[in-house]
C-alpha positions in Angstrom: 104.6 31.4 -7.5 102.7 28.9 -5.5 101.6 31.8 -3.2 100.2 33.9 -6.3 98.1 30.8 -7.5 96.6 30.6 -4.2 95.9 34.1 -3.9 94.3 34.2 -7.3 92.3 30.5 -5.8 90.8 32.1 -2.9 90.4 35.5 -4.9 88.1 33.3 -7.5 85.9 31.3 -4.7 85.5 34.4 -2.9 84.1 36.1 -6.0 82.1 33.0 -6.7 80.7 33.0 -3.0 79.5 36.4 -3.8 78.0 35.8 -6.8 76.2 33.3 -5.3 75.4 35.3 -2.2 74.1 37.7 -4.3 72.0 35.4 -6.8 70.6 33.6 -3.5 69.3 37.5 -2.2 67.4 37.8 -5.9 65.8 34.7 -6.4 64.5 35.3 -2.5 63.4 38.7 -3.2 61.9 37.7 -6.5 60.3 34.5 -4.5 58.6 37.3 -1.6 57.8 39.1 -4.8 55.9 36.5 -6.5 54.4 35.6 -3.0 53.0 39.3 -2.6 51.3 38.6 -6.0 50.0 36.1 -5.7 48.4 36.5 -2.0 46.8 39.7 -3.9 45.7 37.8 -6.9 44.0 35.5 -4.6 42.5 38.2 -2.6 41.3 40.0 -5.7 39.7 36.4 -6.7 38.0 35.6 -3.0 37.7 38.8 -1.7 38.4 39.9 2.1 35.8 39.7 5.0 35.6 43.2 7.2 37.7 43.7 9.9 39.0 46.5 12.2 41.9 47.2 9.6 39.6 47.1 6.5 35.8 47.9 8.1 34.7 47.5 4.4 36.3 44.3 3.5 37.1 43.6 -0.5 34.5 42.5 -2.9 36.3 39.7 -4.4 35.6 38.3 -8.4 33.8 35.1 -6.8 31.4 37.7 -5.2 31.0 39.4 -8.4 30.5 36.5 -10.3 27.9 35.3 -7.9 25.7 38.4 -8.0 26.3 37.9 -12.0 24.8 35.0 -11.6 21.8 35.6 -9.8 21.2 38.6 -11.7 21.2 36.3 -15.0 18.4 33.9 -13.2 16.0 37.0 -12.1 16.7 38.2 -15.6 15.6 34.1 -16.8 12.7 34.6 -14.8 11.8 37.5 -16.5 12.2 36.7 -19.9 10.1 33.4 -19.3 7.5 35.1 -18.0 7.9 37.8 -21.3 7.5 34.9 -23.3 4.4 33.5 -21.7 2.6 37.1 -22.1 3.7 37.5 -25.8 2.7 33.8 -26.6 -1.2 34.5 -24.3 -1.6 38.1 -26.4 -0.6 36.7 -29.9 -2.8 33.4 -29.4 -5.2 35.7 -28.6 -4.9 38.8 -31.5 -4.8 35.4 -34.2 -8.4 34.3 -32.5 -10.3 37.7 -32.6 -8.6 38.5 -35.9 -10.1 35.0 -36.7 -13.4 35.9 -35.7 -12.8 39.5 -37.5 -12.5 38.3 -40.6 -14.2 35.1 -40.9 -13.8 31.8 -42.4 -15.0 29.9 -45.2 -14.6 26.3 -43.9 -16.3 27.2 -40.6 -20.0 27.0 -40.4 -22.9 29.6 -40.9 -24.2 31.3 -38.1 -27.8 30.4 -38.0 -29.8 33.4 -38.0 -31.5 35.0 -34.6 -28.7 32.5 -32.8 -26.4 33.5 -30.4 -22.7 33.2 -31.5 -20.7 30.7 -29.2 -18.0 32.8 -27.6 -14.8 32.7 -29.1 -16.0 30.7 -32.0 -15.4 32.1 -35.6 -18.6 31.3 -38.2 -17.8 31.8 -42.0 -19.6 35.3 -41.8 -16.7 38.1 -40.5 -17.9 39.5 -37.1 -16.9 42.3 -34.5 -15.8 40.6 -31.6 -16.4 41.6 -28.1 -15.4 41.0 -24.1 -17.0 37.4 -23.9 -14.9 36.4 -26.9 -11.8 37.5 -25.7 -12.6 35.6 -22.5 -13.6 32.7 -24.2 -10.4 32.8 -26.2 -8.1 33.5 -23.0 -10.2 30.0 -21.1 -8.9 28.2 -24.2 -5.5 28.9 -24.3 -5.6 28.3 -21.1 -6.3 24.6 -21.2 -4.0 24.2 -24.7 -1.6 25.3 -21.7 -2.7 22.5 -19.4 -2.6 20.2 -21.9 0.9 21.0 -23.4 1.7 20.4 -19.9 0.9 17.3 -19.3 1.8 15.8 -22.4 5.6 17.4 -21.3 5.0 15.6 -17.8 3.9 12.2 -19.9 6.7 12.4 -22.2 9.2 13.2 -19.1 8.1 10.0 -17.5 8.2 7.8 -20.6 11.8 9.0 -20.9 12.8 8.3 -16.8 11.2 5.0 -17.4 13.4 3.7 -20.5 16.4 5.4 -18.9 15.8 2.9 -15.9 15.0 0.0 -18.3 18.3 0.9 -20.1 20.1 1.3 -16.9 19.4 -1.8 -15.1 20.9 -4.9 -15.4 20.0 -7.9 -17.1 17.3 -10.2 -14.9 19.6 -13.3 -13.6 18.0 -16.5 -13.4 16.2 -17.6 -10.1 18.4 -20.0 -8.4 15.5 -22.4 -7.8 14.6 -22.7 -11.2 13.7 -26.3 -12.4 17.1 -26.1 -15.0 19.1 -29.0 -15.0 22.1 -29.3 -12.0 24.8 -27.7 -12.1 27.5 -29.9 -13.5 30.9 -30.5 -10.6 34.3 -28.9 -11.8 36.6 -31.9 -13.6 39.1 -31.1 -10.7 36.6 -31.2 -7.6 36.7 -35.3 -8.4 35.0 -37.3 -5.4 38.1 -39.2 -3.4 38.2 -43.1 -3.0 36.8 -44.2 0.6 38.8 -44.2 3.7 40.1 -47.5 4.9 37.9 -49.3 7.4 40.5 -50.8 10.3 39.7 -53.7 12.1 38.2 -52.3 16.1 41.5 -52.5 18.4 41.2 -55.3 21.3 40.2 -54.3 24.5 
């Protein structure tokens, strides 16, 4: 009976070693699995310089991403420089249409005069090259002047960032305040005795 509990004993840890043998194999397979992946993920991510194996190399998504980006900034560049044309031709078109139609608070063109280029007179009147050049000086300096009010207005705001980010002034430490008073424990200690000179 003894012999048949032992057998079933070692039958039982033998199974159980294999089990575990087995469940050891998976989860290092699955491990070397997961490895794989993830060595590919990251290669997919940073991409893979040529070498003899691969004389192309891999574009990785950090490559992509970067010529995403510069593409964006050329395409920034662009679009600013969009914007400044449409702003220079619809300053313009609202000046000669201006000078087109006229207007009634402006003044009259006195008669035999020259019209000032660019100007608008209450009288309507076709306008031609020397306007348009006038008009195009003007905006121009409105440019130049926006400018510099930006650079102004930049350096007002650097200034009061500074202000706000220093730190309070301390007090010179040879000011003519009154001196500084001791600590109650730093108390000054009584003389040391005076013996009499020892014989010679």
């Amino acid at each position: 009976m003894a012999d048949d509990d032992e057998k079933k004993g070692s039958a039982h840890e033998s199974a159980a070693a294999t089990l575990l043998l087995e469940l050891f194999k998976e989860q290092t397979q699955a491990a070397m699995e997961n490895t794989k992946a993830l060595r590919a993920l990251t290669m997919q991510i940073v991409g893979l310089p040529p070498d003899e194996k691969n004389p192309d190399g891999l574009i990785g998504l950090m490559d992509r991403l970067g010529d995403l980006g510069e593409a964006m900034d050329e395409l920034d560049t662009h679009m600013v420089g969009q914007n400044v044309m449409l702003a220079r031709i619809n300053f313009v078109f609202d000046r000669m249409v201006q000078i087109a139609t006229g207007d009634e608070e402006e003044p009259e063109l006195a008669e035999n005069a020259e019209p000032v280029p660019g100007k608008t007179y209450k009288k309507p009147r076709i306008p031609i090259f020397r306007d348009l050049a006038a008009i195009l000086i003007d905006y121009e300096k409105e440019l130049e002047e926006e400018a510099k009010r930006e650079s102004e207005q930049e350096a007002k705001d650097a200034e009061a960032e500074q202000k706000a980010d220093a730190p309070p002034a301390k007090p010179s430490m040879l000011s003519n305040g009154p001196p500084p008073k001791p600590h109650p424990r730093l108390k000054a200690l009584p003389p040391l005795p005076v013996s009499a000179p020892r014989p010679e």
